[in-house]
C-alpha positions as CSV (number, residue, x, y, z in Angstrom):
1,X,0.0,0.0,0.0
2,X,2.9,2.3,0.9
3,X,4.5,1.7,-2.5
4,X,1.4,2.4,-4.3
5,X,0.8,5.7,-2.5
6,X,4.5,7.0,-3.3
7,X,3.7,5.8,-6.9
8,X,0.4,8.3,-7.2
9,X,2.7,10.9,-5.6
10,X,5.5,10.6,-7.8
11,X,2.7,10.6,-10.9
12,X,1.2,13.7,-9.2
13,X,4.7,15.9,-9.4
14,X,5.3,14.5,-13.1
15,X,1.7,16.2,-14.5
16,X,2.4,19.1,-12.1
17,X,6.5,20.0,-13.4
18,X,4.9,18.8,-17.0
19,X,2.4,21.5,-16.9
20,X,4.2,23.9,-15.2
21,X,7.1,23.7,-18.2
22,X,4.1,23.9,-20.7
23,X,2.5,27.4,-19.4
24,X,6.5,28.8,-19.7
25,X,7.0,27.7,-23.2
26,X,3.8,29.3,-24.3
27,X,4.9,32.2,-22.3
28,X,7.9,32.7,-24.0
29,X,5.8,32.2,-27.7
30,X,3.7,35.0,-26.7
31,X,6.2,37.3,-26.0
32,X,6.4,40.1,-29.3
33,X,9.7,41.5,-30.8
34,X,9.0,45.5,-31.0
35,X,8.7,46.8,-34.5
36,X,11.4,49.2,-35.7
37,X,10.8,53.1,-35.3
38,X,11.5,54.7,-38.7
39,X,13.8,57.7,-37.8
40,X,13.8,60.6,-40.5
41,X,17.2,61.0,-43.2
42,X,18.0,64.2,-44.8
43,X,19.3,62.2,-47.7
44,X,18.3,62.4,-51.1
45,X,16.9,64.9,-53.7
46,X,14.6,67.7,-54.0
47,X,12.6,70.5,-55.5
48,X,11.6,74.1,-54.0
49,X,10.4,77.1,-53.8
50,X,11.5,80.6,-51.9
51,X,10.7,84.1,-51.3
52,X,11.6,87.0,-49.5
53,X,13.5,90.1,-49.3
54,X,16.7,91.2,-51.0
55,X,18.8,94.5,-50.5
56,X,21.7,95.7,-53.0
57,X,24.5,97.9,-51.9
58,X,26.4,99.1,-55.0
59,X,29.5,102.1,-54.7
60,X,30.6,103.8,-57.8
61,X,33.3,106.6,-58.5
62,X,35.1,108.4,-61.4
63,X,38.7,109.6,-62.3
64,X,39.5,111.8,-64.6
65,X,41.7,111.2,-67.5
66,X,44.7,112.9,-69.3
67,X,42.0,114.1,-71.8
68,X,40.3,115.7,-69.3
69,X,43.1,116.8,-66.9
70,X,44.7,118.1,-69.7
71,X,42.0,120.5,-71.0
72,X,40.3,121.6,-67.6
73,X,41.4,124.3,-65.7
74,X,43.9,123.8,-62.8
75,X,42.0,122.8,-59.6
76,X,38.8,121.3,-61.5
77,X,39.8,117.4,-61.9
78,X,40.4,117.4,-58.0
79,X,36.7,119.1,-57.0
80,X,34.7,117.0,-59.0
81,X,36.3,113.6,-58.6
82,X,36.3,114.6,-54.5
83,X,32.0,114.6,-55.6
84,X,32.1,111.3,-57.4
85,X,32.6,108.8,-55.0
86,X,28.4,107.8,-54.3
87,X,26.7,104.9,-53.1
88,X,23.0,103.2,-53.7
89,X,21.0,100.9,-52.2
90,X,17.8,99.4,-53.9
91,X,15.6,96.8,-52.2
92,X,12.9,94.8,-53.2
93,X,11.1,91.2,-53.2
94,X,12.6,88.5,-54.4
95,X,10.8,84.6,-55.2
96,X,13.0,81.8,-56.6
97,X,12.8,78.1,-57.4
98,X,15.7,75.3,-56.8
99,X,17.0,72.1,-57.1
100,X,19.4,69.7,-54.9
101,X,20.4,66.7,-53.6
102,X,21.6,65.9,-50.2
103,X,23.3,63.1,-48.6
104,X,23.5,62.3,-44.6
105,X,25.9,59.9,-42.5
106,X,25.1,59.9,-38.6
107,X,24.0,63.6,-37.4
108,X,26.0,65.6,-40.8
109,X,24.7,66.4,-44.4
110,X,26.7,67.6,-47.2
111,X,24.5,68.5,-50.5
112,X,24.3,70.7,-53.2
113,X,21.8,73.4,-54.3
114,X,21.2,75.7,-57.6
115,X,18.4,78.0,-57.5
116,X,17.4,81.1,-59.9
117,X,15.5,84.1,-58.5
118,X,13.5,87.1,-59.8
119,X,14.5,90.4,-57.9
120,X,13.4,93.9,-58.8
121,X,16.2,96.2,-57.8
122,X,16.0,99.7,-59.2
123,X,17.7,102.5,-58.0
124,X,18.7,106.6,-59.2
125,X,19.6,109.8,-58.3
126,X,21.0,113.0,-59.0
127,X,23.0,114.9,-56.6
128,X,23.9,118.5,-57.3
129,X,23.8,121.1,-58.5
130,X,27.1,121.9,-56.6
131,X,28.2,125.0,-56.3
132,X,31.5,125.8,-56.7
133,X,34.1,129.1,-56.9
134,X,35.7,129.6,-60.0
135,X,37.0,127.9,-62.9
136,X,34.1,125.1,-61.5
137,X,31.1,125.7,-62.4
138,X,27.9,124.2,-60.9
139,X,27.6,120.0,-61.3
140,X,25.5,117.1,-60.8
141,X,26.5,113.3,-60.5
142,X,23.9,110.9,-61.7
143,X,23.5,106.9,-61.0
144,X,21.3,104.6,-62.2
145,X,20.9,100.7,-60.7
146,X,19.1,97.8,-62.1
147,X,19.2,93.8,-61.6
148,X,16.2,92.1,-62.1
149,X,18.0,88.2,-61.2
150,X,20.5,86.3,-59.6
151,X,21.4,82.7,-59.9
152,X,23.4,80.6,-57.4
153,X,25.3,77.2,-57.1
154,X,26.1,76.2,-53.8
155,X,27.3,73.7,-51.4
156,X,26.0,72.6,-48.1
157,X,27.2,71.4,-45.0
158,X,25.1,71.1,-41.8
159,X,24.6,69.0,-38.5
160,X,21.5,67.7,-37.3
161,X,20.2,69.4,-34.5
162,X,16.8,66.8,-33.7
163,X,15.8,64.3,-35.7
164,X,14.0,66.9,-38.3
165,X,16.1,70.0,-37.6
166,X,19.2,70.6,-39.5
167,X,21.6,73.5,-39.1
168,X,23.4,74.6,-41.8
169,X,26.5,76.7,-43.7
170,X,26.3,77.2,-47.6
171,X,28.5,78.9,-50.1
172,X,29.9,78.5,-53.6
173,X,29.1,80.6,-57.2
174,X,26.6,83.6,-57.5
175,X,25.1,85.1,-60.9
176,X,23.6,87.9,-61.9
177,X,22.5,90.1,-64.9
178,X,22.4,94.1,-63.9
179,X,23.1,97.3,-66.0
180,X,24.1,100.8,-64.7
181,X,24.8,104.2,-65.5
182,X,27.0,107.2,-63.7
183,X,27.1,110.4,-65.2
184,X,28.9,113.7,-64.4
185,X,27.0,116.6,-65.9
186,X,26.9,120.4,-66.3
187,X,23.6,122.0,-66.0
188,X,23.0,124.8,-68.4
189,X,25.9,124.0,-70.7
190,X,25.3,121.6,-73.6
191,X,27.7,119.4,-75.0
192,X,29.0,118.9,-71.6
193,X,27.8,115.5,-70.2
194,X,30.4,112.6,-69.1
195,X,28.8,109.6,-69.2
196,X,29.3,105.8,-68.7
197,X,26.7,103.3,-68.5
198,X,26.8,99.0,-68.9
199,X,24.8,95.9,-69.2
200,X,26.5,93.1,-67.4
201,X,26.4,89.5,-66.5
202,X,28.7,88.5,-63.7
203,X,29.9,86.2,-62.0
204,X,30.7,85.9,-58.1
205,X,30.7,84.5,-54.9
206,X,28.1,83.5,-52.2
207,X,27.8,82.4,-48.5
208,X,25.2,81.7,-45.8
209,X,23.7,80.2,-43.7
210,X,20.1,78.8,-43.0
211,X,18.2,76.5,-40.7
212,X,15.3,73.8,-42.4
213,X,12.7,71.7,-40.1
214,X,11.3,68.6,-42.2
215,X,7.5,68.5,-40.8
216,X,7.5,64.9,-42.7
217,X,9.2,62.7,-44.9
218,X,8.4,65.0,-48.0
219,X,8.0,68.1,-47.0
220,X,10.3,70.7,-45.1
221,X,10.4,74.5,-44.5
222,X,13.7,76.4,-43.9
223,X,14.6,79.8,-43.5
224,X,17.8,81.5,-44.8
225,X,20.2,84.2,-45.5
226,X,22.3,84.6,-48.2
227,X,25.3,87.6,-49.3
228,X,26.3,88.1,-52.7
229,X,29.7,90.3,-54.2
230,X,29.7,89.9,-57.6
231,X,33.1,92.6,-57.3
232,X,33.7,95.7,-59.3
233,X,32.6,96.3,-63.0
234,X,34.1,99.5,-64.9
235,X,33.5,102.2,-67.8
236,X,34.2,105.1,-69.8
237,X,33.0,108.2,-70.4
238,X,34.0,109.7,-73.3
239,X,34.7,113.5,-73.9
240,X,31.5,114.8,-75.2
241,X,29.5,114.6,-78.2
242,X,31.1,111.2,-77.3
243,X,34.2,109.5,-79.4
244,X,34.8,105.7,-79.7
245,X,35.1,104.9,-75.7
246,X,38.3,103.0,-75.4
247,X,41.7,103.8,-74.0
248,X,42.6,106.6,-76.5
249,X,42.1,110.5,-76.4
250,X,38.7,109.9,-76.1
251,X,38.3,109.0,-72.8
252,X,37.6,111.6,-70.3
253,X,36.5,109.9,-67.4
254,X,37.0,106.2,-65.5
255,X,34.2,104.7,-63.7
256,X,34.0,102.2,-61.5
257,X,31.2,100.4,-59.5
258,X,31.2,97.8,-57.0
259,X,28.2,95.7,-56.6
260,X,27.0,93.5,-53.2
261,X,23.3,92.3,-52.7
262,X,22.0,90.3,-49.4
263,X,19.1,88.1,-49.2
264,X,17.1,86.9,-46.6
265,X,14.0,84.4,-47.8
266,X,11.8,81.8,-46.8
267,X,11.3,78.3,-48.7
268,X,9.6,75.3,-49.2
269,X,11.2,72.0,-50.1
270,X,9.5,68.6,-51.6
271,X,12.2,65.6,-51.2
272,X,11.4,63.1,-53.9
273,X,12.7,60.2,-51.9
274,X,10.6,60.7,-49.0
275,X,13.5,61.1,-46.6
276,X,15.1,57.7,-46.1
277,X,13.7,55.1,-43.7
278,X,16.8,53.6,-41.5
279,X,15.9,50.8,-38.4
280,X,16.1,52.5,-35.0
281,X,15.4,50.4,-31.9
């Protein structure tokens, strides 16, 4: 009887450990592996829009020539140049579209972005008549301003400040198509105008910086500032009724100008990738 009993007993822990092991393996089955978060990537391409505000800043002087330093009176060459030097600053909108691509590795992006933007920067004046003693008589300067676009190529370098923030340096080639004018005139006095005027493309150099927040995997807003020098452009002003300009006899007057423009916009990019998904756990 007694071996009977620790038989039922020894059956009894067998179902019971059996069971037991059963509830752990299903346990374990039910346990889930956690799906991967998809974390945002600047990489890849895009198309955009901007707009916003630019301002030009453009200097010009004269100097007079051996035509003109020749035939003046003494002390004439020396008051009007000491007039010349003058300076202009249109502003205006400015809207855009542009292109790039960029490509991301751990928190930093390097890219590159073209754009080409509309501006309307228009600018003149006339200062004078001044007044002078003897052998001057009185004078005006005159300068006219216009660019109506610019064009950039650029690189870009930025870190990631969050996941959909990215902070960011750019610089490379500017463009732009302007013409101007500068004029030294006599009031009163036909025949006497000194003029020198241009229509120019150019080529220069650009840098900024900007910050851009992706609100999804396509779409992203950013914010930037941009300066432009496209350097110095010059002229001449031929002795009136106005001669072949050129280095010979005919040229009474050098001009020079000097042309900056800074731009501060807002834009919208699409990304046609759809910033790229990476595993995050």
């Amino acid at each position: 009887m007694v071996k009977n009993a620790l038989r039922a007993a020894a059956i009894s822990v067998s179902v019971l450990m059996a069971g037991t092991a059963s509830a752990a393996d299903m346990a374990v089955k039910a346990r889930s592996v956690p799906a991967p978060v998809p974390a945002f990537s600047w990489g890849g391409c895009y198309v955009g829009g901007n707009a916003g505000y630019s301002r030009a800043e453009v200097r010009s002087d004269g100097t007079p020539n051996a035509i003109f330093t020749g035939t003046a009176p003494a002390g004439t060459a020396a008051i009007l140049t000491s007039a010349s030097a003058a300076k202009v600053t249109p502003d205006g909108f400015t809207a855009g579209l542009g292109i790039g691509c960029n490509y991301q590795r751990g928190i930093f992006v390097i890219g590159a972005e073209g754009d080409i933007n509309y501006s309307d920067l228009g600018a003149q004046q006339i200062r004078g008549p001044f007044a002078n003693a003897a052998p001057v008589v009185p004078y005006t300067w005159e300068e006219r301003f216009h660019s109506n676009w610019f064009a950039t190529a650029r690189a870009r370098a930025g870190v990631v400040l969050a996941e959909r923030s990215l902070l960011y340096v750019t610089g490379g080639a500017a463009f732009a198509e302007y013409n101007w004018l500068k004029a030294l005139d006599f009031p009163g006095f036909a025949g006497f105008r000194y003029q020198a005027s241009a229509s120019e493309s150019k080529l220069g150099w650009v840098v900024g910086a900007g910050w851009e927040y992706a609100f999804n995997n396509s779409w992203s807003a950013k914010v930037e500032y941009l300066h432009m020098d496209f350097g110095s452009s010059s002229g001449i002003a031929p002795t009136p009724p106005g001669p072949a300009a050129g280095p010979g006899a005919g040229s009474a007057w050098s001009i020079s100008n000097n042309f900056r423009e800074d731009v501060v916009r807002l834009g919208v990019n699409y990304r046609f990738s759809g910033g790229a998904i990476v595993a995050k756990y």
